[in-house]
N, CA, C and O of each residue as an XYZ file, in Angstrom:
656
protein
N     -25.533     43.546      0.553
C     -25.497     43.605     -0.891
C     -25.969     42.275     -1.461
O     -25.226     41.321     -1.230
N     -26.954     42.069     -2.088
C     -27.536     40.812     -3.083
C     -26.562     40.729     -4.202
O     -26.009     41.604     -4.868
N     -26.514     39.579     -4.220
C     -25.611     39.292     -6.007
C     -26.525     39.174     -6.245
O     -27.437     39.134     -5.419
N     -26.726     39.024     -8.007
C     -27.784     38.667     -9.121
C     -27.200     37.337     -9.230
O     -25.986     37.149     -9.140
N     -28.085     36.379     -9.430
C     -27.674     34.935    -10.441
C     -26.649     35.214    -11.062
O     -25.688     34.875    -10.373
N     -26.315     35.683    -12.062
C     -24.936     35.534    -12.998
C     -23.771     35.660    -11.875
O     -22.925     34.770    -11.795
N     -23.737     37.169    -10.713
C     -22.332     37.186    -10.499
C     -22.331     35.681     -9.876
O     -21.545     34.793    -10.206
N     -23.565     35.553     -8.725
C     -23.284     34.432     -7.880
C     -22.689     32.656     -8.868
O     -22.037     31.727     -8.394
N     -22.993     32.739     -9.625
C     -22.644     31.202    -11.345
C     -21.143     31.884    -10.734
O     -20.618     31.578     -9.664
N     -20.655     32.839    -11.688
C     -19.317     33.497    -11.688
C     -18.492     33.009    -10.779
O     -17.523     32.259    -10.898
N     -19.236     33.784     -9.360
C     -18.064     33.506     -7.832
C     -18.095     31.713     -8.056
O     -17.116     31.082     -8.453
N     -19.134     31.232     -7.786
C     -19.120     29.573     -7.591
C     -18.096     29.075     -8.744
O     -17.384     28.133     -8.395
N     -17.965     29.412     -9.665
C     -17.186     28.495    -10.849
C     -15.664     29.270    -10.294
O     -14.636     28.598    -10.374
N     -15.598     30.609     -9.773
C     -14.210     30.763     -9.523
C     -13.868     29.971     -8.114
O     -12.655     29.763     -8.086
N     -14.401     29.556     -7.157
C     -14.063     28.794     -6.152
C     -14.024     27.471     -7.007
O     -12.945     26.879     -7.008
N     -14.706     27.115     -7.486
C     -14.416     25.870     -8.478
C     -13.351     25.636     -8.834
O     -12.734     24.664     -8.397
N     -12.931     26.337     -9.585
C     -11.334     26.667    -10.177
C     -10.239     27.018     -9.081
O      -9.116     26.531     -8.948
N     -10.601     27.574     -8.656
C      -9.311     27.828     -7.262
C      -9.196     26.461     -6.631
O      -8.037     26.094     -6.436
N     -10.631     25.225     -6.094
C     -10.395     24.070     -5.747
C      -9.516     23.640     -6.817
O      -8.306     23.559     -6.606
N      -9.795     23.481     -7.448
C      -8.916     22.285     -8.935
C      -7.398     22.501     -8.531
O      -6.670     21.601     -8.112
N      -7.148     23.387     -8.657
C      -5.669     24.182     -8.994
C      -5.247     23.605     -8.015
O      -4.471     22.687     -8.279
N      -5.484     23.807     -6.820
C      -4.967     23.291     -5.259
C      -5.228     21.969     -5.283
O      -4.393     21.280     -4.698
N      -6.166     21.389     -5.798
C      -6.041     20.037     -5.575
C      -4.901     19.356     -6.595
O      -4.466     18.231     -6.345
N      -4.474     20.067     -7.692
C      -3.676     19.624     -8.475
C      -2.043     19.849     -7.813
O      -1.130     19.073     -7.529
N      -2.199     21.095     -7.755
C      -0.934     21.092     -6.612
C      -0.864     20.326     -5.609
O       0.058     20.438     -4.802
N      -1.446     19.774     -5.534
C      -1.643     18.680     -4.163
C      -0.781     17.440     -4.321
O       0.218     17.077     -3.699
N      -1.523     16.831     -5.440
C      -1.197     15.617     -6.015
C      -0.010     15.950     -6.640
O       0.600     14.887     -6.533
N       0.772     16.756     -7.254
C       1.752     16.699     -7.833
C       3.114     17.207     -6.692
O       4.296     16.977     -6.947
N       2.711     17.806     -5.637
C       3.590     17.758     -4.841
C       4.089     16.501     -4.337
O       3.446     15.461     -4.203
N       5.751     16.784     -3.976
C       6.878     15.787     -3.301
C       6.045     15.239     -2.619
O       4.956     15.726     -2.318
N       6.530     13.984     -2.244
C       5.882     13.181     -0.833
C       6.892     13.326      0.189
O       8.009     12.901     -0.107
N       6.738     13.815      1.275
C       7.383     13.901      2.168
C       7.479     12.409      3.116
O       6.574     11.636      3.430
N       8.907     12.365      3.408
C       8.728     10.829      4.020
C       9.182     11.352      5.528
O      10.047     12.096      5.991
N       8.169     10.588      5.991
C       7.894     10.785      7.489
C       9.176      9.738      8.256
O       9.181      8.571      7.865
N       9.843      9.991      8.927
C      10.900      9.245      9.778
C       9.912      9.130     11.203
O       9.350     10.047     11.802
N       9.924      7.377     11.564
C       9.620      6.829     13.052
C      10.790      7.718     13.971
O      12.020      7.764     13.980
N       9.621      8.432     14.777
C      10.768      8.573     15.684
C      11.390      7.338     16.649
O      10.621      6.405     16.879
N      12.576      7.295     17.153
C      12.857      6.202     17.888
C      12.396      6.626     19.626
O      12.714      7.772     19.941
N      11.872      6.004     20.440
C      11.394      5.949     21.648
C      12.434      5.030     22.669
O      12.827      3.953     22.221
N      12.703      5.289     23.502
C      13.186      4.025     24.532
C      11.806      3.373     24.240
O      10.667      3.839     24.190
N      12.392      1.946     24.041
C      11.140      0.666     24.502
C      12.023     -0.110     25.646
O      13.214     -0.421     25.657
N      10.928     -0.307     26.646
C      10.969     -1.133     27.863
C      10.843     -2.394     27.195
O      10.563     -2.597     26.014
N      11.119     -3.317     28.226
C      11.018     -4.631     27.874
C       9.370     -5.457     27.400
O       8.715     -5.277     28.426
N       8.672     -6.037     26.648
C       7.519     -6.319     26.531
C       6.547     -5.039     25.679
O       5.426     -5.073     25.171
N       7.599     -3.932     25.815
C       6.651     -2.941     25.423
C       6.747     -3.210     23.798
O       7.713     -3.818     23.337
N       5.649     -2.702     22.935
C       5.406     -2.774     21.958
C       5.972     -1.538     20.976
O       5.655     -0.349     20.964
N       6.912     -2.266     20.175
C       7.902     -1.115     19.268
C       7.337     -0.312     18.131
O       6.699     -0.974     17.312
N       7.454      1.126     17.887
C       6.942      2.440     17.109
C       6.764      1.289     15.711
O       7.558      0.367     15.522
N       5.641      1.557     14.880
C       6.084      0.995     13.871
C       6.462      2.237     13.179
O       6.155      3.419     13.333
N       7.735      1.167     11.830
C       8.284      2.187     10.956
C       7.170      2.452      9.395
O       6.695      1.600      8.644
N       7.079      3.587      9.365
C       6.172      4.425      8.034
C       7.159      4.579      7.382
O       8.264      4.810      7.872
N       6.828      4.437      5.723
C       7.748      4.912      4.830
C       6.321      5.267      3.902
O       5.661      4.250      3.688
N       5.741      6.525      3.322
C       4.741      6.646      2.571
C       5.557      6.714      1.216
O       4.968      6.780      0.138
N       6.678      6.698      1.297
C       7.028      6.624     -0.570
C       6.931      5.273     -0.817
O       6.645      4.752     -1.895
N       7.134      4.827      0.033
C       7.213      2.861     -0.176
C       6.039      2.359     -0.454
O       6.021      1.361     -1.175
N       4.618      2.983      0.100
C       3.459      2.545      0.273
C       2.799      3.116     -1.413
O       2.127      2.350     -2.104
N       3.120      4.471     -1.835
C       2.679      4.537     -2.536
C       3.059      3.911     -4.013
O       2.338      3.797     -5.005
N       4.566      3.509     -3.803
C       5.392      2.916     -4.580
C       4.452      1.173     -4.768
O       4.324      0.952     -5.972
N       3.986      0.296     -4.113
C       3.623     -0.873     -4.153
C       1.918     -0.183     -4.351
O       1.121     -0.896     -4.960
N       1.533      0.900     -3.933
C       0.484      0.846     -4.909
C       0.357      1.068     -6.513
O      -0.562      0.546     -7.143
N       1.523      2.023     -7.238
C       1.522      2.269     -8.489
C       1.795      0.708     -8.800
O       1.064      0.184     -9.641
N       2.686      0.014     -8.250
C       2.721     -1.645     -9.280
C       1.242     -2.372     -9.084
O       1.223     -3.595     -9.224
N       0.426     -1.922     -8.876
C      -0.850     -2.909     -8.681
C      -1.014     -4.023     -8.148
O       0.104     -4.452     -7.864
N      -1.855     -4.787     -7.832
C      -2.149     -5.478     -7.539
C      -1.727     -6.975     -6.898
O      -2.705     -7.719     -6.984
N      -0.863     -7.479     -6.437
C      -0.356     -8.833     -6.171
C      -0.644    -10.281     -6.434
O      -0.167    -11.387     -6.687
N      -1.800     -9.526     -6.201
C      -2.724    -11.740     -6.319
C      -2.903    -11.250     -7.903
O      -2.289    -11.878     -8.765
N      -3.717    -10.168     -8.264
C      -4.024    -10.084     -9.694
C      -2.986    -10.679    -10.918
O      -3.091    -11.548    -11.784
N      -1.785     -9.586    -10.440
C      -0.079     -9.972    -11.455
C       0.206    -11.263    -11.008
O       1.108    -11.665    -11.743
N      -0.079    -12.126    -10.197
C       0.534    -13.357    -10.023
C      -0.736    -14.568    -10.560
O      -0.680    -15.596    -11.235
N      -1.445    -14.092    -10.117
C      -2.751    -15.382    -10.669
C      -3.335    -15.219    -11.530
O      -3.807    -16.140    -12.197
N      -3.496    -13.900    -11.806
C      -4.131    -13.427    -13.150
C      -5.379    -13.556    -13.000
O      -6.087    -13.865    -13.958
N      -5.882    -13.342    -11.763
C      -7.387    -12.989    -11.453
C      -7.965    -11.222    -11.230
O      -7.541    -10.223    -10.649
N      -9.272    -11.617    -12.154
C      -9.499    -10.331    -11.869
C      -9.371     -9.599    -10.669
O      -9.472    -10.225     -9.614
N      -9.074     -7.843    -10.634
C      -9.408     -7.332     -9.720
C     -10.223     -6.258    -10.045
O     -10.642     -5.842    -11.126
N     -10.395     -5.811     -8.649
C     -11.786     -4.359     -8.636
C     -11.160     -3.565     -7.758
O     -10.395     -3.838     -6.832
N     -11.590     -2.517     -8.174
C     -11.360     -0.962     -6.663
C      -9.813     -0.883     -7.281
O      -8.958     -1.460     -7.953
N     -10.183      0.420     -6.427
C      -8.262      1.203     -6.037
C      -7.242      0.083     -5.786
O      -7.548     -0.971     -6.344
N      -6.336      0.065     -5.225
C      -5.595     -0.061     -4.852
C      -5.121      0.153     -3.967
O      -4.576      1.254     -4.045
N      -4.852     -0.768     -2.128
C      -4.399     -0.290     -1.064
C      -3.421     -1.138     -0.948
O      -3.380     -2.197     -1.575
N      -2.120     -0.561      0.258
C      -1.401     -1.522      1.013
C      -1.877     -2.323      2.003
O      -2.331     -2.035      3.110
N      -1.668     -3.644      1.313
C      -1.745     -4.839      2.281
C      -0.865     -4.912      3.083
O       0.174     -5.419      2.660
N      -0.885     -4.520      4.336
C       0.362     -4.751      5.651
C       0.177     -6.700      6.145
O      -0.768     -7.147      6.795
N       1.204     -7.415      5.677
C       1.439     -8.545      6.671
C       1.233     -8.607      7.814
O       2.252     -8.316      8.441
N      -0.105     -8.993      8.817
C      -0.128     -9.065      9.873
C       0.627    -10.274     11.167
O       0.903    -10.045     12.345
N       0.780    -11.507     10.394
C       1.321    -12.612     11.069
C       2.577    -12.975     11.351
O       3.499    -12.822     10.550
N       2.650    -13.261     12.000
C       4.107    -13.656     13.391
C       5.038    -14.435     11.755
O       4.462    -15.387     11.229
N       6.177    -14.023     11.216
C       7.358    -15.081     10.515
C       8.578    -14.546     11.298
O       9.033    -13.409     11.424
N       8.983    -15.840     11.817
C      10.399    -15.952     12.815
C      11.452    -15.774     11.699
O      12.323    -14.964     12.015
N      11.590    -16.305     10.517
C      12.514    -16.417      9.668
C      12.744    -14.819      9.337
O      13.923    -14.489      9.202
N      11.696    -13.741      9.184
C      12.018    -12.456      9.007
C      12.264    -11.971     10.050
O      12.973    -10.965     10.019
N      11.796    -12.464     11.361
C      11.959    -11.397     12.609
C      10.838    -10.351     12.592
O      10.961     -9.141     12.787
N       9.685    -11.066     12.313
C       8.689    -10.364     12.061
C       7.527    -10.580     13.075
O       6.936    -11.645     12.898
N       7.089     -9.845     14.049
C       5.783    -10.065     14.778
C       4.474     -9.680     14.672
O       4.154     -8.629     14.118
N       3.607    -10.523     15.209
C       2.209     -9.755     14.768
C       2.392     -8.734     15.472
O       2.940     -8.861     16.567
N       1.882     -7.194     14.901
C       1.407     -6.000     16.245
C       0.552     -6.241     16.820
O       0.162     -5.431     17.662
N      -0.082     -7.397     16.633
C      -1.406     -7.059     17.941
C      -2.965     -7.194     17.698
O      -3.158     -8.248     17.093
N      -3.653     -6.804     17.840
C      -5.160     -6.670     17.687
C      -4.865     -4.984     16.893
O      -3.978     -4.259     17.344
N      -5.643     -4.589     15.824
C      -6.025     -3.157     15.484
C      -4.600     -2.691     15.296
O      -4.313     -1.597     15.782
N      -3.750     -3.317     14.710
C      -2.424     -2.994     15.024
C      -1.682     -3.079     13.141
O      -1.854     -4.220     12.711
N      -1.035     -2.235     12.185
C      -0.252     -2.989     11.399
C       0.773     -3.188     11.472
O       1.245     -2.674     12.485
N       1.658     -3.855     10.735
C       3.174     -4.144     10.875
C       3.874     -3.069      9.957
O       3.337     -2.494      9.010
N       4.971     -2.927     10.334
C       5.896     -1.794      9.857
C       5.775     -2.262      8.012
O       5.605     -3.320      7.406
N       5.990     -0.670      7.583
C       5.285     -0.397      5.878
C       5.880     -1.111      5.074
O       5.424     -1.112      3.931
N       7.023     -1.917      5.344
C       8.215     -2.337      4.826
C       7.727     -3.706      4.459
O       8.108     -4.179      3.389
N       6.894     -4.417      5.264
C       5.546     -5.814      4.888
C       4.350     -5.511      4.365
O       3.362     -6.165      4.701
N       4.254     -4.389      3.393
C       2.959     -4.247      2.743
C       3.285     -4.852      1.199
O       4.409     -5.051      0.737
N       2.068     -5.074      0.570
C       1.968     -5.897     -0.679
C       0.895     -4.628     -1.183
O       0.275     -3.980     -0.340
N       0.750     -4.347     -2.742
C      -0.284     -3.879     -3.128
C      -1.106     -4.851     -3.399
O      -0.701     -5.962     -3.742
N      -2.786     -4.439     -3.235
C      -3.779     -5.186     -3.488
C      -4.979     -4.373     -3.444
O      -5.249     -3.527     -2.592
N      -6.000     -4.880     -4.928
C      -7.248     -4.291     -4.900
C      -7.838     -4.074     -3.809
O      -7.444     -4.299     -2.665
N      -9.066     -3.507     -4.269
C      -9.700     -3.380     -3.090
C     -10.680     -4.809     -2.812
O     -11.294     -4.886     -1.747
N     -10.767     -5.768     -3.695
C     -11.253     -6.724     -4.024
C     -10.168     -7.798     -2.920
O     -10.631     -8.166     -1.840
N      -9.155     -8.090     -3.221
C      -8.357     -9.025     -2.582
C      -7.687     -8.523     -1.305
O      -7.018     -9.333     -0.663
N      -7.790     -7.402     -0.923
C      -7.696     -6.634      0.245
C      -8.847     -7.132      1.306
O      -8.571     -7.662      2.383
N     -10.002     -6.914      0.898
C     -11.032     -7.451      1.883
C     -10.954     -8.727      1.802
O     -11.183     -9.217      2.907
N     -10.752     -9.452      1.064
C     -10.321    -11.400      1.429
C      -9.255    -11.508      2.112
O      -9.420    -12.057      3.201
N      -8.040    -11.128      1.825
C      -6.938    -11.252      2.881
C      -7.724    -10.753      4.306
O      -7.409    -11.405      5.302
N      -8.401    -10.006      4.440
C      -9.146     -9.550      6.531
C     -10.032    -10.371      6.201
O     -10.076    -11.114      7.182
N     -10.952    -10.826      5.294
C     -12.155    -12.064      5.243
C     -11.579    -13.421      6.123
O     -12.300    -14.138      6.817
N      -9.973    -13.613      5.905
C      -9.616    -15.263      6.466
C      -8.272    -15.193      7.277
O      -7.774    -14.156      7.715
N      -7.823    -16.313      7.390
C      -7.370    -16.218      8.052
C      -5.165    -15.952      7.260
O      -4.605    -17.011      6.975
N      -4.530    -14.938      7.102
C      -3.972    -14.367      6.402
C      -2.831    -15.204      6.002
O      -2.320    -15.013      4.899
N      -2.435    -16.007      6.700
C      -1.337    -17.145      6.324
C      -2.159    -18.169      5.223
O      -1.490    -18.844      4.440
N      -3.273    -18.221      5.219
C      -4.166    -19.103      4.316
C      -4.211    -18.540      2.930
O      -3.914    -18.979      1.819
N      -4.834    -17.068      3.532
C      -5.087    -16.423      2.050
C      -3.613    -16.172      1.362
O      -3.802    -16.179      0.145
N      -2.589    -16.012      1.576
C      -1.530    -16.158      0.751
C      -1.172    -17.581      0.533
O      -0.607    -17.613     -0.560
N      -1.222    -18.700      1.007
C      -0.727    -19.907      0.703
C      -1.943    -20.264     -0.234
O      -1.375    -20.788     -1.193
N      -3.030    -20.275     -0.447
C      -4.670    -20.587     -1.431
C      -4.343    -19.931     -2.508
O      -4.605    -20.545     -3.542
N      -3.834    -18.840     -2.648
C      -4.488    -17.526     -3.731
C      -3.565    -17.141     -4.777
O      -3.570    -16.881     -5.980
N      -2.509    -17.244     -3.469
C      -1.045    -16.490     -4.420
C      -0.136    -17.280     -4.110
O       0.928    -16.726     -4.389
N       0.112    -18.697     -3.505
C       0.864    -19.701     -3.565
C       2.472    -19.130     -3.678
O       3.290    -19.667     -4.425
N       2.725    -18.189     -2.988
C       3.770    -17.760     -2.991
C       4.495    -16.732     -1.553
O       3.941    -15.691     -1.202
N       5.542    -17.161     -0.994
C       5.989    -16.410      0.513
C       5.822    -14.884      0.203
O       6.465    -14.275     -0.652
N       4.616    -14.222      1.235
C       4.738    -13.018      0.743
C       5.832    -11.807      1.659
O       6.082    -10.608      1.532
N       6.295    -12.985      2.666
C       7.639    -12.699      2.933
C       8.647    -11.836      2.524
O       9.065    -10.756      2.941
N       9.063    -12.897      1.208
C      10.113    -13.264      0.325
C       9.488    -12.382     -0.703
O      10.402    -12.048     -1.456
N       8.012    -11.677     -1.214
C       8.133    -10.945     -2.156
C       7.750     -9.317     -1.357
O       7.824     -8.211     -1.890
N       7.491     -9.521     -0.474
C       7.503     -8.104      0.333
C       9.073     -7.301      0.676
O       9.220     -6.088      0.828
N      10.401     -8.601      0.759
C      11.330     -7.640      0.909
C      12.119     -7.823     -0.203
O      13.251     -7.351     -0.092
N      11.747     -8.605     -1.690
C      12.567     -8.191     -2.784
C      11.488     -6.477     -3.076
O      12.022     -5.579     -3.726
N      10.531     -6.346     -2.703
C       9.618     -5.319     -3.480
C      10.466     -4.069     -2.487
O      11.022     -3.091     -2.985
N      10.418     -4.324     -1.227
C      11.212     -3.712     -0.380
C      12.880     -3.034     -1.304
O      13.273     -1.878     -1.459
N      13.200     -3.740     -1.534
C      14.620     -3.857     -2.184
C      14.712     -3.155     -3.587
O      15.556     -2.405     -4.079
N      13.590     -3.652     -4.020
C      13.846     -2.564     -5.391
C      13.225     -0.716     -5.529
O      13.499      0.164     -6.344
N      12.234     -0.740     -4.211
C      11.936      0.764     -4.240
C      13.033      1.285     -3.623
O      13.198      2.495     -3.780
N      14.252      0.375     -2.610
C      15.151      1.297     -2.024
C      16.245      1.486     -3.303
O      17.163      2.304     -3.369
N      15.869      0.516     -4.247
C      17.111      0.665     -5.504
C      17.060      1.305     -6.639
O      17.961      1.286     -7.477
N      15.510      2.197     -6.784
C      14.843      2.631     -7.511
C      14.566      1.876     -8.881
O      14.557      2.376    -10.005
N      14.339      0.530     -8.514
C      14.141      0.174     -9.368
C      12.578     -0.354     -9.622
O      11.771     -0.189     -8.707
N      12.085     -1.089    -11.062
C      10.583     -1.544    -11.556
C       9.632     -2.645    -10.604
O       9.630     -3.864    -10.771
N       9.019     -2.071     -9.810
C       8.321     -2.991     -8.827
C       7.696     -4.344     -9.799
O       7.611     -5.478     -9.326
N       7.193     -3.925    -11.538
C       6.741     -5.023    -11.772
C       7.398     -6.496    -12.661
O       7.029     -7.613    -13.023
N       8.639     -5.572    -12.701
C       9.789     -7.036    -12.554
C      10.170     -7.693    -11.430
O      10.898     -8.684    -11.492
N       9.718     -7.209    -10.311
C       9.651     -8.502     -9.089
C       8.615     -8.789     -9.184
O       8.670     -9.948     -8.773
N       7.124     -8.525     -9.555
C       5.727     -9.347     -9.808
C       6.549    -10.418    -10.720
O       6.935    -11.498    -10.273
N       6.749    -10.013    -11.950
C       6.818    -11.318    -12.620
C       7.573    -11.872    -12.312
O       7.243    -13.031    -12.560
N       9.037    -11.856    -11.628
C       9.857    -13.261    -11.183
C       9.142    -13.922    -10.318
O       9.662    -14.983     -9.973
N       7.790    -13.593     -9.681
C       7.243    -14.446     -8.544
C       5.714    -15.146     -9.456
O       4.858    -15.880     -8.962
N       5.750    -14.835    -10.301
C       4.686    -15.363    -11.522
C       5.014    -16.535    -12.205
O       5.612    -16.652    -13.275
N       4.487    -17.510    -11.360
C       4.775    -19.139    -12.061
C       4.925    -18.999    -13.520
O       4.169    -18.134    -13.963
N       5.531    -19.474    -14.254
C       5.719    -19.675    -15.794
C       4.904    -20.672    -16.222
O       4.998    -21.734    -15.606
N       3.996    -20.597    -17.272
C       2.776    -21.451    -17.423
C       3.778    -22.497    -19.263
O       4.306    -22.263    -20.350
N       3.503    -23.276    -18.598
C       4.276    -24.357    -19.448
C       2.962    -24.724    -20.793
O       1.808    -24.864    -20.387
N       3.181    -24.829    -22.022
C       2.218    -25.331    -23.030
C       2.467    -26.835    -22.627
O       1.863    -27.737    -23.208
């Protein structure tokens, strides 16, 4: 059976519409939070990291990090910056080569200051840029999505106060 032009417009704009709908249901559906399973770890062996995707998407709706703190422009989306470097004071290790650290050390950041933090070397680019432990603002940010509280009232307590 041939369609004519019109039905075939018709069918295409109703698959059109059937995409939308589903993609809208998509985005407005719950986020399901994924639990690490726990594994025996052997000694030396390298531990499951922990995922939390409400957390991740939570430090992406507050934007940006270096932007809210330095007040430099940014560009692009918005991804989680995972802390890759060894801090003893958190009990925090690098994972490795190709590896991130559990979701709980991510920072939001453009897509602009995202590729500079992997451009250098990552203890630099936070001590240069954002002059501030991103430590110390990864687990107050930590602290307020478990308290449901405003991710961008911990930006600004970590936002130097600019003196006249």
């Amino acid at each position: 059976m041939t369609l004519t032009l019109e039905q075939r417009q018709r069918e295409s704009a109703a698959r059109r519409e059937i995409q939308a709908v589903r993609k809208e249901a998509k985005a407005n559906a719950p986020v399901k939070v994924k639990q690490a399973r726990a594994f025996p770890v052997a000694e030396g062996q390298r531990q499951v990291r922990e995922r939390d995707p409400g957390y991740l998407a939570f430090v992406r709706r507050c934007g940006c990090v270096v932007g809210a703190i330095t007040g430099e422009p940014c560009s692009g989306p918005i991804d989680a910056m995972h802390q890759r470097f060894s801090d003893p004071k958190a009990g925090r290790v690098n994972p490795g080569m190709g590896r991130k650290s559990d979701d709980r050390w991510a920072l939001g950041g453009c897509r602009h200051h995202h590729t500079m933090q992997h451009g250098m070397n990552e203890r630099k680019f936070w001590a240069e840029y954002v002059q501030t432990d991103p430590t110390d603002l990864a687990r107050e940010m930590f602290a307020a999505y478990l308290a449901g509280e405003d991710g961008a009232a911990v930006l600004r307590r970590f936002t130097p106060t600019v003196t006249p």
